[in-house]
C-alpha positions in Angstrom: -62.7 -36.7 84.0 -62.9 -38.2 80.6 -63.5 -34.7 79.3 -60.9 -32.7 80.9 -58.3 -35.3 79.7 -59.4 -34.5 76.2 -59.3 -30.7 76.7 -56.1 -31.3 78.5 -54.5 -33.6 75.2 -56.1 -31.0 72.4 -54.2 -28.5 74.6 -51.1 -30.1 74.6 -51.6 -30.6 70.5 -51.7 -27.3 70.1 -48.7 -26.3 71.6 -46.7 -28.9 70.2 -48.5 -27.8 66.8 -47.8 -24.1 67.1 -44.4 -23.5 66.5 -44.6 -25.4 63.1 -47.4 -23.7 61.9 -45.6 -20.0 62.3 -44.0 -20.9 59.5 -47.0 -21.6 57.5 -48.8 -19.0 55.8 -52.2 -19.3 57.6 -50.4 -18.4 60.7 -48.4 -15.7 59.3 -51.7 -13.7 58.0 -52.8 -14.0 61.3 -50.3 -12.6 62.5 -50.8 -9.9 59.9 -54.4 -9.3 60.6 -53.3 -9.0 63.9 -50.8 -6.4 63.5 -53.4 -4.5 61.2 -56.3 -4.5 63.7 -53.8 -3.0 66.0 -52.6 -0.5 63.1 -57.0 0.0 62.7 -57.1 0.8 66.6 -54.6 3.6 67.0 -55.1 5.6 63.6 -55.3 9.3 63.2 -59.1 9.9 62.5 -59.3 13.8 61.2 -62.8 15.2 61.5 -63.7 17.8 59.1 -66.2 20.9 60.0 -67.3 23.6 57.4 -69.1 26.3 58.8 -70.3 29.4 56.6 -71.2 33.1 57.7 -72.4 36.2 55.2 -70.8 39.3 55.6 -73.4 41.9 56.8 -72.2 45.9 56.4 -74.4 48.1 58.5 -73.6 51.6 59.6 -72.8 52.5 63.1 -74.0 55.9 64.8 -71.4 58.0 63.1 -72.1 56.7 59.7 -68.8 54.5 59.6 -69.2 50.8 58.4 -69.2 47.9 60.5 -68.6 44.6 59.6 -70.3 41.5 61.3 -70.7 37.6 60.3 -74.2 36.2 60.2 -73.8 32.6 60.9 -75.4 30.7 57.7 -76.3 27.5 59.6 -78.5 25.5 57.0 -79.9 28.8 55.5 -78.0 29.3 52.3 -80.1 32.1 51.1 -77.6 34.3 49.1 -77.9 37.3 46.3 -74.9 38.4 44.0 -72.3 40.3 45.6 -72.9 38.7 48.9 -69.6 37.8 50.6 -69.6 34.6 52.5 -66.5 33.7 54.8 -65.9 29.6 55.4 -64.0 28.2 58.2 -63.0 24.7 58.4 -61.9 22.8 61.1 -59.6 19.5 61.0 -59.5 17.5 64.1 -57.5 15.0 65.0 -60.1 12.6 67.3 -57.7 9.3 67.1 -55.3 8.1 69.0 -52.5 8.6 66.7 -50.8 11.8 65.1 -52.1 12.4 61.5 -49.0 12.8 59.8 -48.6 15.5 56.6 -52.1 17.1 56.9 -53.3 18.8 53.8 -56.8 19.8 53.4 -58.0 20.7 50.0 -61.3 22.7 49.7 -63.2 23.6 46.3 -64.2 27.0 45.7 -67.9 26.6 45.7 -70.1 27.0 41.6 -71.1 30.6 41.1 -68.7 31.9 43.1 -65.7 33.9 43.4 -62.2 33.6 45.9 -61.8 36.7 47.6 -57.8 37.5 47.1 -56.0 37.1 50.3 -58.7 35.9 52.2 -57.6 32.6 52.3 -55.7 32.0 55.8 -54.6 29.5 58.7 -51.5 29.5 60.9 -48.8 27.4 60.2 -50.3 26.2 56.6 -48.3 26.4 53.4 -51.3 27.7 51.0 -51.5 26.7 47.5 -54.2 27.2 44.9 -55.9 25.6 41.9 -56.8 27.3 38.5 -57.2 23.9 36.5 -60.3 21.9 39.4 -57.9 20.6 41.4 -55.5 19.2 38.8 -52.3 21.4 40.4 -51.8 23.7 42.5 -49.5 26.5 42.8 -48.8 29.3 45.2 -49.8 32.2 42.7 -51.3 31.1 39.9 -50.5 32.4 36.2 -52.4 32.8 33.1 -51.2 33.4 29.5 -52.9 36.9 28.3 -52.2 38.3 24.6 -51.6 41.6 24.9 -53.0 43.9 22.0 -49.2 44.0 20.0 -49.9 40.1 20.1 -47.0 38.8 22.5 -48.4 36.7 25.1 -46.9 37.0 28.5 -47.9 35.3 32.4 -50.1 37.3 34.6 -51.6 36.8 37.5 -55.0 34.8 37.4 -57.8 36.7 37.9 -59.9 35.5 41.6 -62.7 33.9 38.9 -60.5 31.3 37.5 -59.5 29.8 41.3 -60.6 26.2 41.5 -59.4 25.0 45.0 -57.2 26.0 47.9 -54.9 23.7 49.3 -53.6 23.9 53.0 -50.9 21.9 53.9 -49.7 21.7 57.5 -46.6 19.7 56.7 -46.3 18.3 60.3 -48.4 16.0 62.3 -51.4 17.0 63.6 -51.3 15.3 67.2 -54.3 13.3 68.5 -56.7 15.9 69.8 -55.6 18.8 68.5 -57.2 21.2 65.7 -56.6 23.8 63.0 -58.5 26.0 61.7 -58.6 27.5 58.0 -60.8 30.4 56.7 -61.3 32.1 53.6 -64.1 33.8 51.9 -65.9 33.7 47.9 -68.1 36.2 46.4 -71.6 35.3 45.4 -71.4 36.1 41.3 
């Protein structure tokens, strides 16, 4: 009895306590921790895949080319002038949308961006000359011309750093996108 009476009382202290101490800062960052475990639960959580295939070019029975992708798995035995073609996947596995997706992938060392390779519906694409710094839809470089007047061309597919997607919407909780786009072994 004695002990129910005294769970009973510390009970009753506490409510009697509680609403003076949500004014006090201890309560309020409980509160806050609260709110943020919550926030913690139901977050976007984008899972990234990169998969890598080599183009193989055999002939068919009439001598025409045909083009198939060897999946790399872990084998990453390449020679120059192989063409490899990456695809990566972004998946939303959260409970919440992941608002303004961008994925930004490096062109790998000792290779080269294949022009117009680079692809994936619904992305704004935008690519990198300077590692990563910026990124622009067609990148420029200044070239002196033999008279000695320097003028904007095109960068060659040697001097691309990165390629940037961006999705500009929400990518909603279980949903995916894919994004491709293939480099030449130098």
């Amino acid at each position: 009895m004695k002990r129910n009476l005294t769970l009973g009382l510390g009970a009753l202290a506490l409510a009697l306590a509680l609403p003076f101490a949500a004014e006090t800062p201890v309560f309020a960052d409980l509160l806050e921790t609260g709110e943020a475990l919550v926030q913690n639960i139901l977050q976007p959580k984008v899972q990234l895949n990169l998969t890598a295939a080599k183009r193989v070019i055999e002939l068919d029975k009439n001598g025409e080319e045909k083009i198939t992708w060897l999946d790399m798995g872990d084998k990453a035995a390449v020679v120059p002038g192989d063409v490899l073609k990456y695809e990566l996947t972004s998946e939303n596995a959260g409970d919440k949308p992941a608002a303004n997706l961008v994925v930004t992938q490096p062109v790998p060392a000792q290779t080269a961006y294949v022009f117009e390779s680079a692809k994936a519906n619904g992305a704004k694409l935008t690519f990198s000359i300077d590692g990563g710094a910026t990124f622009v839809a067609e990148p420029l470089v200044e070239v002196t011309l033999p008279d000695g007047t320097v003028e904007l061309q095109p960068a060659p597919a040697e001097a691309y750093t990165h390629i940037r997607w961006d999705y500009g919407e929400s990518l909603e909780p279980l949903a995916s996108v894919k994004a491709v786009y293939e480099v030449s072994v130098k």
